[in-house]
C-alpha positions as a printed NumPy array, in Angstrom:
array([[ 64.204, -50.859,   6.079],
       [ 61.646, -48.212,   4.284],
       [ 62.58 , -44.386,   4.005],
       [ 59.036, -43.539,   5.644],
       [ 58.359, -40.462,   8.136],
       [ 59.818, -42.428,  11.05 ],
       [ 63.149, -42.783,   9.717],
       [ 63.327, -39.551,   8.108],
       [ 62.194, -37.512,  11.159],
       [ 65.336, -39.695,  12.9  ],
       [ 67.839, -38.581,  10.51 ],
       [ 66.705, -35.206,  10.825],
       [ 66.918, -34.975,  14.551],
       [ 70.234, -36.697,  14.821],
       [ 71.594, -33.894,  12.39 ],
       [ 70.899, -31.932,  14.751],
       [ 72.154, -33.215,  17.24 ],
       [ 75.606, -33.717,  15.513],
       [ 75.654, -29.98 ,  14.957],
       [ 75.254, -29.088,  18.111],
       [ 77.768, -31.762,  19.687],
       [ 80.205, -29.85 ,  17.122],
       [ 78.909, -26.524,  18.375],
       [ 79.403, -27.244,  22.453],
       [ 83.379, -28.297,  21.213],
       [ 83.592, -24.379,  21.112],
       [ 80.795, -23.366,  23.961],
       [ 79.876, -23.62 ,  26.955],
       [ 76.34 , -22.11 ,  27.085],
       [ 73.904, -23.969,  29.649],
       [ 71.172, -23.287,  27.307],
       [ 72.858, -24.718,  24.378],
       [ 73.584, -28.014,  26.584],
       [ 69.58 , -27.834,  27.556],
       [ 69.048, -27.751,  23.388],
       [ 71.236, -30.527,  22.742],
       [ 70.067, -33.06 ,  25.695],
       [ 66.574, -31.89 ,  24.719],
       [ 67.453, -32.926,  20.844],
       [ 69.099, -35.793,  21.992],
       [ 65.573, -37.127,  23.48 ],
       [ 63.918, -36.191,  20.449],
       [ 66.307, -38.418,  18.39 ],
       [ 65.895, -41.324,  20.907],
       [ 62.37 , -41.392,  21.18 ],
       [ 61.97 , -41.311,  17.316],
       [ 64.521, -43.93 ,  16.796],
       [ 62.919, -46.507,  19.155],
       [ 59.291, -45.472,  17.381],
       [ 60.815, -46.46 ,  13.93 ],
       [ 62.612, -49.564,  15.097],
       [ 59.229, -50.604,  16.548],
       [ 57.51 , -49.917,  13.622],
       [ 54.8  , -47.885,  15.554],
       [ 54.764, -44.306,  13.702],
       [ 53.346, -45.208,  10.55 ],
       [ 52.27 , -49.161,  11.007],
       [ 48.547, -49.474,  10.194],
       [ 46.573, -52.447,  11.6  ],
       [ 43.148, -53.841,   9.958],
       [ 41.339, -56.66 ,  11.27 ],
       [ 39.5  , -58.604,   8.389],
       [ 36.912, -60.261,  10.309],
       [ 34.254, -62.281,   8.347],
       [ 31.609, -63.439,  10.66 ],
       [ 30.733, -67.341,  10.623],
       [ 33.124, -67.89 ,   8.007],
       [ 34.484, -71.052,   9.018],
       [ 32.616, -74.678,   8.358],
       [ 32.781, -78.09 ,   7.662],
       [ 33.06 , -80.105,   4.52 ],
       [ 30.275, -79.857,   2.597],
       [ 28.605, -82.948,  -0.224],
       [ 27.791, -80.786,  -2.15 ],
       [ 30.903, -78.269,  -2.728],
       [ 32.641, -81.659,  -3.29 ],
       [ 34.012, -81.897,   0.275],
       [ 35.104, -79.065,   0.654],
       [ 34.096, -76.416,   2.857],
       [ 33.158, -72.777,   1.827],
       [ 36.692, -71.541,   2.817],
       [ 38.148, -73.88 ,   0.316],
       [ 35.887, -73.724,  -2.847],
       [ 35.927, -70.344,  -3.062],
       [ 37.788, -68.048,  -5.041],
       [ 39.898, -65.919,  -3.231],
       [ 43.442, -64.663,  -4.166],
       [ 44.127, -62.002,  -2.079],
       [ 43.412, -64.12 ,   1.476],
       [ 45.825, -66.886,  -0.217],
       [ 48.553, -64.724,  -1.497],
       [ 48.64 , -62.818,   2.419],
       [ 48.466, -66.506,   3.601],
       [ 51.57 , -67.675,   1.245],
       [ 53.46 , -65.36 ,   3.744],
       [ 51.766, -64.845,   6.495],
       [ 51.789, -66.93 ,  10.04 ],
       [ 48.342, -69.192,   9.736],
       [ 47.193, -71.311,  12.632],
       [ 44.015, -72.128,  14.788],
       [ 42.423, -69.911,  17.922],
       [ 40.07 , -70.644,  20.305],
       [ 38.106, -67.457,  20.13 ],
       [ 35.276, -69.245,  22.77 ],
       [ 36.197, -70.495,  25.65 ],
       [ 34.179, -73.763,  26.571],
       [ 31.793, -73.058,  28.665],
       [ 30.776, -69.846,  26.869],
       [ 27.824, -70.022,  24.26 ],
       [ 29.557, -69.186,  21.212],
       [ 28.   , -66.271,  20.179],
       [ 29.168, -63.447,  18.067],
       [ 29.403, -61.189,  21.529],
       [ 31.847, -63.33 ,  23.069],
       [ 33.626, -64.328,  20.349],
       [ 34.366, -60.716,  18.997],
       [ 35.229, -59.45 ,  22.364],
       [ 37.566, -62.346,  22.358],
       [ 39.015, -61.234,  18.699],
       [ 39.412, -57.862,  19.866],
       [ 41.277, -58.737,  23.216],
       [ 38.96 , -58.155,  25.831],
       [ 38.684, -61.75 ,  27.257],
       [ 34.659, -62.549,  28.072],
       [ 35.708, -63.857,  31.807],
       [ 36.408, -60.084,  32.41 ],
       [ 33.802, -58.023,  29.946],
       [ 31.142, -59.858,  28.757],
       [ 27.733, -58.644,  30.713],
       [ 25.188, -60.167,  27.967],
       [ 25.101, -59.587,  24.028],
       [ 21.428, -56.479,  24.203],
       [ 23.365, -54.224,  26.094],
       [ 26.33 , -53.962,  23.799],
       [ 23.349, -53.23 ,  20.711],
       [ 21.477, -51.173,  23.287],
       [ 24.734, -48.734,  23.589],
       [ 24.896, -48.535,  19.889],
       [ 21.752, -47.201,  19.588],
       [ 21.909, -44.691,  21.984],
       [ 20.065, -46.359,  25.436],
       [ 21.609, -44.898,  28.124],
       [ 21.421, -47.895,  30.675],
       [ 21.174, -47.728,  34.244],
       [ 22.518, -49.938,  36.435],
       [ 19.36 , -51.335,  37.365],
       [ 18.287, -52.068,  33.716],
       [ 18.22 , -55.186,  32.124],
       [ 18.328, -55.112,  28.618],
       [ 17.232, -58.209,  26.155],
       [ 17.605, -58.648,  22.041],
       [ 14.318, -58.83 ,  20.585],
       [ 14.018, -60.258,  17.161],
       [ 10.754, -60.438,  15.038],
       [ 10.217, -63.344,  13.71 ],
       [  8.245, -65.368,  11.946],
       [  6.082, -68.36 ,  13.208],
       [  3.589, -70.326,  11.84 ],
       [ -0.114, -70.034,  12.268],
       [ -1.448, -72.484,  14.622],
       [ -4.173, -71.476,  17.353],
       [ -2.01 , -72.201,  20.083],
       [  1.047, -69.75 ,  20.576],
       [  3.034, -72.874,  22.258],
       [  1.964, -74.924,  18.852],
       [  3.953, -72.806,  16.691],
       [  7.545, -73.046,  14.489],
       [  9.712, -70.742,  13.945],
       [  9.954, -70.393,  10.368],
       [ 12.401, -67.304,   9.977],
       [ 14.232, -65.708,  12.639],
       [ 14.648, -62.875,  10.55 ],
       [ 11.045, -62.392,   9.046],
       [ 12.584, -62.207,   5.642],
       [ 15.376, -59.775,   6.008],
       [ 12.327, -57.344,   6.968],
       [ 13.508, -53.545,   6.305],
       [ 14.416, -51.653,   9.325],
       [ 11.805, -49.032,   7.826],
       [  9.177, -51.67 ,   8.112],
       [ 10.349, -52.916,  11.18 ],
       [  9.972, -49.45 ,  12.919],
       [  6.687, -48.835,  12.159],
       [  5.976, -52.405,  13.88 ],
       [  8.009, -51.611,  16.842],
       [  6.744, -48.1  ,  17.36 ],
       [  3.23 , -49.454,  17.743],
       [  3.883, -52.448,  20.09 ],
       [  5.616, -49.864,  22.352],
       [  2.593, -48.598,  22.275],
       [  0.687, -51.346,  23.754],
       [  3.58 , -52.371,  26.165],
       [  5.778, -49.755,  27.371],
       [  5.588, -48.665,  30.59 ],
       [  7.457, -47.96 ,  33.9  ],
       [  8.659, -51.546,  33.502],
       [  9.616, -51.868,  30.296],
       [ 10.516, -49.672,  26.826],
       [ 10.985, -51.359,  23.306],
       [ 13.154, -49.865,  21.047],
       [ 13.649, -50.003,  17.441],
       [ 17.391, -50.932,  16.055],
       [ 17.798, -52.451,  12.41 ],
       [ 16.028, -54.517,  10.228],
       [ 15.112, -57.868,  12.915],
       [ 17.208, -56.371,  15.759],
       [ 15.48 , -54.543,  18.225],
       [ 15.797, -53.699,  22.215],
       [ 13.545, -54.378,  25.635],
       [ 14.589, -52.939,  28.296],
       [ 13.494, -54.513,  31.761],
       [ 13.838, -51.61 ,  34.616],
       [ 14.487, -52.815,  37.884],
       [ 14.571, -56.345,  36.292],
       [ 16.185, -59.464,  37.09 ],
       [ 19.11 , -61.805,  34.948],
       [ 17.181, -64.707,  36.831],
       [ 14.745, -65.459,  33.801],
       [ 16.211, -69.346,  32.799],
       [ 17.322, -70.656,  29.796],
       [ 16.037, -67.692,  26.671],
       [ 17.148, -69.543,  22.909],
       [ 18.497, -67.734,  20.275],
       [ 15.898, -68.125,  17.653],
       [ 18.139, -68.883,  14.936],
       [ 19.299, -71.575,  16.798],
       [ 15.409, -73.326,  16.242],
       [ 14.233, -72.169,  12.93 ],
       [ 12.236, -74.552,  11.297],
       [ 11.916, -75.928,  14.984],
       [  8.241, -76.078,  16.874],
       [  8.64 , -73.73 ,  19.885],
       [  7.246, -75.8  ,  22.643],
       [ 10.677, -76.719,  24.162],
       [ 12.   , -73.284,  23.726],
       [  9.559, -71.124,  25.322],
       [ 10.403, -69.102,  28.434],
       [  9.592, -71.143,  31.66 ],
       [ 10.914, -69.449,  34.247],
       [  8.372, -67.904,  36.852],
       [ 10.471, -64.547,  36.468],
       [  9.917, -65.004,  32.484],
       [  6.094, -64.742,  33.009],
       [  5.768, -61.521,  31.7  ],
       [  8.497, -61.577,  28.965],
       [  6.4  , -64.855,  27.638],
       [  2.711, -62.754,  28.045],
       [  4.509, -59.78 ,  25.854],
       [  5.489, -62.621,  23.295],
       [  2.128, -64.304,  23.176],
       [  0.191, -60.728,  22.629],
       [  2.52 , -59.431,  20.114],
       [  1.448, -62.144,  17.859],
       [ -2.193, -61.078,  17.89 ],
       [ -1.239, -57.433,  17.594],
       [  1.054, -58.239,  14.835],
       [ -0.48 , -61.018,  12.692],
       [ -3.023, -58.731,  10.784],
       [ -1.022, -54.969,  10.855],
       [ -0.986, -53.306,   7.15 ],
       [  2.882, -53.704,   7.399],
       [  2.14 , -57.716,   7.556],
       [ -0.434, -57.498,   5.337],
       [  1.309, -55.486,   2.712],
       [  4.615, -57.684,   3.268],
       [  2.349, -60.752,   2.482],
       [  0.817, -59.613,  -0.452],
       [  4.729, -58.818,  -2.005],
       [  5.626, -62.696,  -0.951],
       [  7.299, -62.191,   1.7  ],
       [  7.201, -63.495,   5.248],
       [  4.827, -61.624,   8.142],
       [  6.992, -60.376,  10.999],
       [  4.254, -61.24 ,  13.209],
       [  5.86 , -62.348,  17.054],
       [  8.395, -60.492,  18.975],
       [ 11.362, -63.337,  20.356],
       [ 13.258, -62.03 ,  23.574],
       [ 16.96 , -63.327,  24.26 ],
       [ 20.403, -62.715,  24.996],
       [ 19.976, -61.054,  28.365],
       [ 22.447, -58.531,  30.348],
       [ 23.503, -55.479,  32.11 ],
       [ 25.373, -52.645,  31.658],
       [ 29.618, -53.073,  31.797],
       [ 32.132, -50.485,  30.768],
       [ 35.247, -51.557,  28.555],
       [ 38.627, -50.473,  28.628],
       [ 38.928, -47.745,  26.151],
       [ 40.676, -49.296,  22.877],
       [ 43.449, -46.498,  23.084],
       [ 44.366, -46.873,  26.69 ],
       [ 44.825, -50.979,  26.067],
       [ 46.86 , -50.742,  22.877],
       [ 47.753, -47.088,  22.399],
       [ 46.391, -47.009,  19.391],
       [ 43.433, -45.144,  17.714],
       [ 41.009, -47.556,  16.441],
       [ 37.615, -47.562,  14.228],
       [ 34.889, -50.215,  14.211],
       [ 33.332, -51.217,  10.341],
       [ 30.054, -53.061,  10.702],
       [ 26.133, -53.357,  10.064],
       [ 25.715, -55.166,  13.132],
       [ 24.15 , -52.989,  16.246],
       [ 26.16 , -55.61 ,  18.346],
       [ 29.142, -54.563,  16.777],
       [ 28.925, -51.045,  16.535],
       [ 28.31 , -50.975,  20.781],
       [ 31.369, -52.748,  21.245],
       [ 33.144, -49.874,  19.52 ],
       [ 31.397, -47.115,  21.151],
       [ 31.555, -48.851,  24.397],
       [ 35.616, -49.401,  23.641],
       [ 35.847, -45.7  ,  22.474],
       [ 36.226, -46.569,  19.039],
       [ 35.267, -44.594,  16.195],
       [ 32.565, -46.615,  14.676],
       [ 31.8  , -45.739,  10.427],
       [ 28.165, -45.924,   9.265],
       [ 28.576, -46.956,   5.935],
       [ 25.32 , -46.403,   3.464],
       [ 23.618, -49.316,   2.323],
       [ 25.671, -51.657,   4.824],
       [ 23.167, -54.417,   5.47 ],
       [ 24.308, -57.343,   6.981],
       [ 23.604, -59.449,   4.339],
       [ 25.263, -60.264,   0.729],
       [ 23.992, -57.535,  -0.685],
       [ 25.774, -55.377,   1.874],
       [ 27.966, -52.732,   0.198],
       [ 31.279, -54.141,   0.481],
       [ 33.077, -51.126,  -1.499],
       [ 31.57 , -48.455,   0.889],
       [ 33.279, -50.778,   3.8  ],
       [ 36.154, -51.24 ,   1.973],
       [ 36.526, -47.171,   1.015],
       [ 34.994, -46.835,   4.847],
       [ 38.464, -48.226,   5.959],
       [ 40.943, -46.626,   3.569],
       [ 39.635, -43.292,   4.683],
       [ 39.572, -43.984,   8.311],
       [ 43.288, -44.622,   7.728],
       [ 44.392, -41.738,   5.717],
       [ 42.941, -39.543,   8.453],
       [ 45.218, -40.819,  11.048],
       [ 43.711, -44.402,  12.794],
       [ 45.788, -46.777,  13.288],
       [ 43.853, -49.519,  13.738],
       [ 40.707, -50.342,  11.696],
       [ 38.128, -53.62 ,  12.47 ],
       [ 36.043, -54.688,   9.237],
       [ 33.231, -56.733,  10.397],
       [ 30.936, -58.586,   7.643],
       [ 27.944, -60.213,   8.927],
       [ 27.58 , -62.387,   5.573],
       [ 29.285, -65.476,   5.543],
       [ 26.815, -65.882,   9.164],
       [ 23.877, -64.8  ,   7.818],
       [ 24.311, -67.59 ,   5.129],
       [ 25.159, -70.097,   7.596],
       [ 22.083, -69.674,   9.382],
       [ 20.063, -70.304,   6.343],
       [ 21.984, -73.103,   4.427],
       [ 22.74 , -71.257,   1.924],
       [ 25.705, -72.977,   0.546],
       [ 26.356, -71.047,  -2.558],
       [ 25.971, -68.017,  -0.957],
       [ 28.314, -68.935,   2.145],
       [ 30.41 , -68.895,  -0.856],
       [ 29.927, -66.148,  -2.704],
       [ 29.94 , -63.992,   0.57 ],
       [ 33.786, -64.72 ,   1.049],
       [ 34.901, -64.318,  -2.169],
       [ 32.906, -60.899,  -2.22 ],
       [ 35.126, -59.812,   1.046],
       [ 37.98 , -60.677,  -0.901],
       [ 37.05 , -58.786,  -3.661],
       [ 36.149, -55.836,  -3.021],
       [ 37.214, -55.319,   0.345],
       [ 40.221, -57.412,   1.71 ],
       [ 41.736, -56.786,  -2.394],
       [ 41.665, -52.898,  -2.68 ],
       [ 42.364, -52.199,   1.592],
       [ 45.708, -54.38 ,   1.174],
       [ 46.396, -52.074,  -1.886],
       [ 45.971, -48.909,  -0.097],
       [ 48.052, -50.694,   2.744],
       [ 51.095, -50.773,   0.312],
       [ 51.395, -46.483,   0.75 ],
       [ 52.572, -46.817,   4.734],
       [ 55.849, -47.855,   6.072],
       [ 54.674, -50.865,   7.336],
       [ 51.068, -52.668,   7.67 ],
       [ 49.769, -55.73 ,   9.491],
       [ 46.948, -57.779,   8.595],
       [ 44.519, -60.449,  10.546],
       [ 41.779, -62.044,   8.771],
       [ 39.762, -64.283,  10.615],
       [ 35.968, -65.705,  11.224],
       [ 34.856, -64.767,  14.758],
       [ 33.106, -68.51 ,  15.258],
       [ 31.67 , -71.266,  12.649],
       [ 28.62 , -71.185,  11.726],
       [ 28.11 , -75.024,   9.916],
       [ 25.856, -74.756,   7.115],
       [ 24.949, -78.464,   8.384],
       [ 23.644, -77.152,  11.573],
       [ 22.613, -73.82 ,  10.783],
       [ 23.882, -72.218,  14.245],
       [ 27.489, -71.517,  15.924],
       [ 30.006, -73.706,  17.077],
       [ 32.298, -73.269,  19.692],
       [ 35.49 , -74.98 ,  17.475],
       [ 38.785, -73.45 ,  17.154],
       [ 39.067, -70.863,  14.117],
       [ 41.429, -70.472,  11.163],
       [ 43.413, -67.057,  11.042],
       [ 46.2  , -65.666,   9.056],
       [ 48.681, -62.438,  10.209],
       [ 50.286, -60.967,   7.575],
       [ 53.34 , -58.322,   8.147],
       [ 54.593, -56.66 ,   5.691],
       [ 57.91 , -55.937,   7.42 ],
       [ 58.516, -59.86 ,   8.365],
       [ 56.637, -62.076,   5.998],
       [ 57.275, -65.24 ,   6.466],
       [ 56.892, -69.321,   5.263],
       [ 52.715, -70.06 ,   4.96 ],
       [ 50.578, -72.092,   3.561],
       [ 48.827, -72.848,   0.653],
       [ 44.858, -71.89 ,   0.158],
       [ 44.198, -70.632,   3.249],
       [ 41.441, -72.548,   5.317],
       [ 40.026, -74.54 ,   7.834],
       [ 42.798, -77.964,   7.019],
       [ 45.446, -75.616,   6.121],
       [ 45.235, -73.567,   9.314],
       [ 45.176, -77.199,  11.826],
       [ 48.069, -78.582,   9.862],
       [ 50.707, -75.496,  10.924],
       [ 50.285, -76.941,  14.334],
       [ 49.739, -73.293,  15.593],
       [ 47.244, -73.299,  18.497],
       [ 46.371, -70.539,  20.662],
       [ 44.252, -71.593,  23.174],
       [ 42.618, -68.332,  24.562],
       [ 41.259, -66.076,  22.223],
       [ 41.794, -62.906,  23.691],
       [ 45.379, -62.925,  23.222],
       [ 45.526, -63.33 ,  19.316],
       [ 45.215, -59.717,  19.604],
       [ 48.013, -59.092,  21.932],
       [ 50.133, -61.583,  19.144],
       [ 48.673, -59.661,  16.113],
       [ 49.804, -56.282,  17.453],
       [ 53.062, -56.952,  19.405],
       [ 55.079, -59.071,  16.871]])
């Protein structure tokens, strides 16, 4: 057992205590009774606080989106989890409890929404509402409950006549900068806001429609990175109630195709950003503050709009780190200096989020799957876990939040690898943490919103 704050804070209060027993030998003063019983207390409740390990435990949640795949031909057969290079993750998992967690229910689409609410213990049955309205909190939409909000990406399709004719040929129109993307936002608002509906701008591809006095009823809206490099015939919106989402779609193309930001971007090499894509539909719903659930004070780490409104929805404190992109080129140090900070000033409980290992899913990128891991490890997971080593105790979970297969280029719904390491009760592992590793422990929790509940309670 450590000498920390806890312990010492005990001792000192039981002193006292001790005195006083010694002193009411010889008294009889009411108040002095009062003082004692009241000292008493005091020793009690910082006793039970130590044993628990609650006064100066710290909790971090590693959480590296998409992480988890399949074998891949060529990384030998192995999937980006094992080829790459990454100590720290397989020292914590030498001693650490590793097994497999449903984070998405089946049933659910398997987005990062769900499956993050799920990671963070608020079980989708109960919370989830849609994936826009969680970004349209972030930034700053003050929802009615009438409102319907809806992600919209710009994309990138191809140029035949015919809208319906087209591909999507990056659901991300090249990374496009969220300066760029603005500009391109501001002025569609200005051909389609009204009563109805407002665009707004969020970062880099990730933007907002909001739908007043609208309807969920709108059928079947695809994720476009779940059809890139696909034609879009199949994947349009069909629903009568979709008219007008589909007519907004259609006309941004024309307004968009030949705008100077389009042109410019074209001239550079890089893809237009010329058609709006509407999906991921919902309403407002409130959260359980993160305090009241776990009585702890948490902070929320991410690039990711969708991410940053679950913490402000949750009552989080959610970091803006400079230069944190969502990409591999993200700065990992300013998340992983983000974290230490939010810890020395008194949070308990700190989520890293790293869209990365996703992003590179999405495109096939295979060696930069790779290279996005081992750069969590790195310089993020490597210098948090040594500024972990200053408290009494620490926990850590590191996790994926779904797969994203580089084979099929969108999520999965399959069971995830995690690790939990304690520093106060390590225990037997495994060897190179991954995907295998993880099934062969046997561990299997079946609902995802109680890894949480496991990660903090043990």
């Amino acid at each position: 057992m450590s000498t920390g704050v806890g312990q010492i804070c005990a001792q000192i209060a039981g002193d006292i205590y001790t005195f006083l027993g010694r002193y009411l030998l010889q008294n009889s003063l009411t108040g002095i009774e009062i003082l004692s019983e009241l000292c008493y207390n005091v020793y009690e409740v910082f006793y039970n606080a130590f044993e628990r390990k609650i006064l100066m435990t710290k909790y971090v949640v590693m959480l590296c989106d998409g992480m988890a795949d399949y074998p891949v031909e060529e990384l030998g057969g192995k999937s980006p989890m094992e080829a790459a290079y990454k100590p720290t993750m397989d020292k914590l998992a030498k001693k650490a409890t590793v097994g497999l967690v449903k984070s998405v229910a089946d049933g659910l689409k398997p987005g990062s929404d769900v499956a993050n609410l799920s990671i963070l213990g608020y079980d989708p049955a109960i919370y989830y509402s849609g994936r826009s309205p969680l970004e349209a909190g972030s930034i700053g939409i003050d929802m009615k409950p009438t409102d319907v909000s809806f992600r919209c990406n710009l994309v990138t399709l191809s140029d035949e006549e015919n809208y319906e004719d087209k591909t999507i040929l990056d659901y991300c129109a090249d990374d496009i900068s969220t300066e760029e993307a603005r500009i391109l936002i501001e002025f569609l608002a200005q051909h389609f806001n009204s009563e109805e509906f407002q665009l707004y701008a969020g970062v880099s591809y990730r933007h907002c429609l909001i739908w007043n006095q609208g309807t969920l009823d709108v059928g079947t809206l695809t994720p476009p990175h779940d059809i890139t490099g696909k034609p879009i015939k199949e994947y349009i919106p069909s629903h009568p109630n979709a008219a007008k989402l589909y007519d907004m779609m259609v006309k941004s193309y024309d307004l968009l195709k030949d705008h100077p930001v389009n042109k410019a971007r074209e001239a550079k090499g890089k893809r237009p950003a010329n058609s709006m894509w509407f999906w991921g539909e919902g309403v407002r719903k409130s959260l359980m503050p993160f305090t009241e659930k776990y009585g702890l004070k948490g902070s929320i780490i991410s690039a990711v709009d969708l991410l940053k409104g679950i913490g402000k929805f949750s009552g989080m404190n959610v970091v803006e780190v400079e230069g944190a992109t969502g990409y591999i080129d993200t700065n990992f140090e300013g998340k992983a200096q983000a974290c230490i900070d939010e810890l020395a000033n008194g949070q308990d409980f700190v989520y890293i989020h790293v869209e990365a290992p996703d992003e590179c899913g999405h495109r096939h990128e295979i060696e930069n799957k790779k290279r996005a891991i081992e750069l969590i490890d790195e310089k993020i997971l490597t210098p948090v876990v040594a500024a972990l080593e200053q408290y009494d105790d620490y926990k850590v979970l590191v996790c994926p939040d779904h797969p994203t297969p580089l084979s099929l280029r969108t999520h999965t719904n399959d069971p995830i690898p995690f690790l939990i390491y304690h520093k106060q009760d390590e225990v037997e592992g495994v060897d190179g943490w991954s995907e295998r590793t993880a099934a062969e422990t046997g561990l299997f929790i079946s609902e995802g919103h109680t890894l949480m509940e496991k990660f903090l309670g043990e």
